[in-house]
DRENDO-1510 file (C-alpha; in Angstrom, 1 decimal, always signed):
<recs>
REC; n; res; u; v; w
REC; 1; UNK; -17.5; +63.0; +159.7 .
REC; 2; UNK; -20.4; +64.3; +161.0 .
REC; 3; UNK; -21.2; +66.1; +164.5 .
REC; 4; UNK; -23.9; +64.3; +167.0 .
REC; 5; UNK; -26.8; +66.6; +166.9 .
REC; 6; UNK; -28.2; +67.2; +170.9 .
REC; 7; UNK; -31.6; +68.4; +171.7 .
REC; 8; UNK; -31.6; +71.5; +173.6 .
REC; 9; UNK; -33.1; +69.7; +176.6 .
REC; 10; UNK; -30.2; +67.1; +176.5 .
REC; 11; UNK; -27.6; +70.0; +176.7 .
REC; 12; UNK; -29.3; +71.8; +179.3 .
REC; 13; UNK; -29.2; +68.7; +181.5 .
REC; 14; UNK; -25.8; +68.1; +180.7 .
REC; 15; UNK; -24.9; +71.6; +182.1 .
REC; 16; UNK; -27.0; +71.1; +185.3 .
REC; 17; UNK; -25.1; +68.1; +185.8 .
REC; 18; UNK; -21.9; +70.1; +185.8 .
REC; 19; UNK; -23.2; +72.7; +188.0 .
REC; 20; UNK; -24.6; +70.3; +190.1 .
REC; 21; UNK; -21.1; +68.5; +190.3 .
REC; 22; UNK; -19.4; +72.4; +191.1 .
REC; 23; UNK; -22.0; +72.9; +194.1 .
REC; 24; UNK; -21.0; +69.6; +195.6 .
REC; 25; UNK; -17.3; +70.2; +195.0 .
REC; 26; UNK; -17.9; +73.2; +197.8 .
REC; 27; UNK; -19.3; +72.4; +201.0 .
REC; 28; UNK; -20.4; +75.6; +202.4 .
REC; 29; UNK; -22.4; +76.0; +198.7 .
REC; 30; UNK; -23.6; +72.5; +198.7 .
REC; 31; UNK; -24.7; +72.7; +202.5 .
REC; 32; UNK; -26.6; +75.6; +201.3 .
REC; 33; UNK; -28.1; +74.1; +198.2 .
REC; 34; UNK; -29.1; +71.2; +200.2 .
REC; 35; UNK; -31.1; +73.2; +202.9 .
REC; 36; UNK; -32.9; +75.2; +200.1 .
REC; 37; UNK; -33.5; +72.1; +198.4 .
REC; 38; UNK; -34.6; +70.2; +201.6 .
REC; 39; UNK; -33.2; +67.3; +200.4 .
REC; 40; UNK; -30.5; +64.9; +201.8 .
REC; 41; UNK; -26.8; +64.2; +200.3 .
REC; 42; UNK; -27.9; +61.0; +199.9 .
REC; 43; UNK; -30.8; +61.7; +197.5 .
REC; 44; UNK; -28.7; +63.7; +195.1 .
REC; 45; UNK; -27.6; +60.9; +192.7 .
REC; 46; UNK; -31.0; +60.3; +192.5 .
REC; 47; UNK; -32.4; +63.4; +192.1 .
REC; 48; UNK; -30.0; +64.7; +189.7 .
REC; 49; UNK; -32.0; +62.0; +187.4 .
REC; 50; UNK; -35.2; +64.5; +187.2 .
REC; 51; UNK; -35.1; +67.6; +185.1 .
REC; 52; UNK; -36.9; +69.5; +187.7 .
REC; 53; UNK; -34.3; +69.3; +189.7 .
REC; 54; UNK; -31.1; +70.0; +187.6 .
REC; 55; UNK; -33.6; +73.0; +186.6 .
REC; 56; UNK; -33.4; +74.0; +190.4 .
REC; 57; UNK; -29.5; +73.3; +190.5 .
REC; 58; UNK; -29.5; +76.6; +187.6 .
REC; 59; UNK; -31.7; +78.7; +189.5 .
REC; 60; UNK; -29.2; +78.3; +192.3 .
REC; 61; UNK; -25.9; +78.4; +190.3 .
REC; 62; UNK; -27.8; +81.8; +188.2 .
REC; 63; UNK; -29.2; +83.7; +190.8 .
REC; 64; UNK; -25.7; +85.1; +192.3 .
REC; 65; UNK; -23.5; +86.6; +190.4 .
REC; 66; UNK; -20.2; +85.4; +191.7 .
REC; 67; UNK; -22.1; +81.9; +191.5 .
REC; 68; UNK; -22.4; +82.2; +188.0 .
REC; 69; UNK; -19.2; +83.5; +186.8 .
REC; 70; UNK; -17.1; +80.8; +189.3 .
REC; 71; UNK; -19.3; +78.2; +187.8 .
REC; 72; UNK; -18.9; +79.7; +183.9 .
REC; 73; UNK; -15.4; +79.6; +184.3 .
REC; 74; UNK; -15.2; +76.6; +186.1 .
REC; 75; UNK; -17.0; +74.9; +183.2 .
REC; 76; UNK; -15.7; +76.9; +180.2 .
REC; 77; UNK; -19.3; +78.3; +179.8 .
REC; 78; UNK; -20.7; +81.9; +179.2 .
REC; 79; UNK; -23.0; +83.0; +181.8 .
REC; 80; UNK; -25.6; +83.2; +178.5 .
REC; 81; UNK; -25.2; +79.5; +177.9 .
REC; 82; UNK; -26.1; +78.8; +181.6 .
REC; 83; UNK; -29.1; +80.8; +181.2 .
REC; 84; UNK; -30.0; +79.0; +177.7 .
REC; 85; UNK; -29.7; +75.6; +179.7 .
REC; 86; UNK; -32.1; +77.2; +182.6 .
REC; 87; UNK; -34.5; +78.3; +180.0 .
REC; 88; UNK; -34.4; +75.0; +178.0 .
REC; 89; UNK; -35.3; +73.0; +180.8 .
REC; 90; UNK; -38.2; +74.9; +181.6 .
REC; 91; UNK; -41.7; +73.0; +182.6 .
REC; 92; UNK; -44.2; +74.0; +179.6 .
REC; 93; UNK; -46.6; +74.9; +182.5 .
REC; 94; UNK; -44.1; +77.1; +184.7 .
REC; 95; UNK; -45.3; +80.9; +184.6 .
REC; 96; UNK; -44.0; +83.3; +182.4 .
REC; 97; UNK; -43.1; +86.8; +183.3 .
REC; 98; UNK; -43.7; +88.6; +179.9 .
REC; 99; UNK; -46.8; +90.3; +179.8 .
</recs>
């Protein structure tokens, strides 16, 4: 039998939806997450529908170290994966930093 194939981008999104699941299941992180954000609790079902968003989820989860390991355990993930997922759903247009 064989294995689905997923796109990159459908992964990714699939992983922002977990980390976006492990900042709610905290409510000091998600209070947090929501005032960076600026957007409500009752927006995030919605918003977790647009990949610029789940994109924002894995800057938060990835730009603290003890963020990112909690999370990679909590999801079974290597902290590489997590940064595979951020780079996959990145906006064609969104600036590089390689010279």
């Amino acid at each position: 039998m064989r294995k689905p194939i997923h796109k990159p981008k459908e992964v990714a999104e699939i992983v922002a939806i977990q980390a976006l699941s492990f900042v709610a299941g905290d409510p000091e992180r998600l209070g947090l997450f929501l005032a960076e954000s600026g957007i409500g609790p009752e927006t995030l079902r919605t918003a977790a529908a647009d990949p610029h968003f789940l994109a924002h989820v894995l800057d938060f989860v990835l730009r603290d170290d003890a963020t990112v390991k909690a999370f990679a355990t909590a999801s079974q993930l290597h902290p590489t994966n997590i940064a595979a997922a951020r780079q996959a759903l990145r906006d064609p247009d969104e600036e590089r930093d390689v010279p």
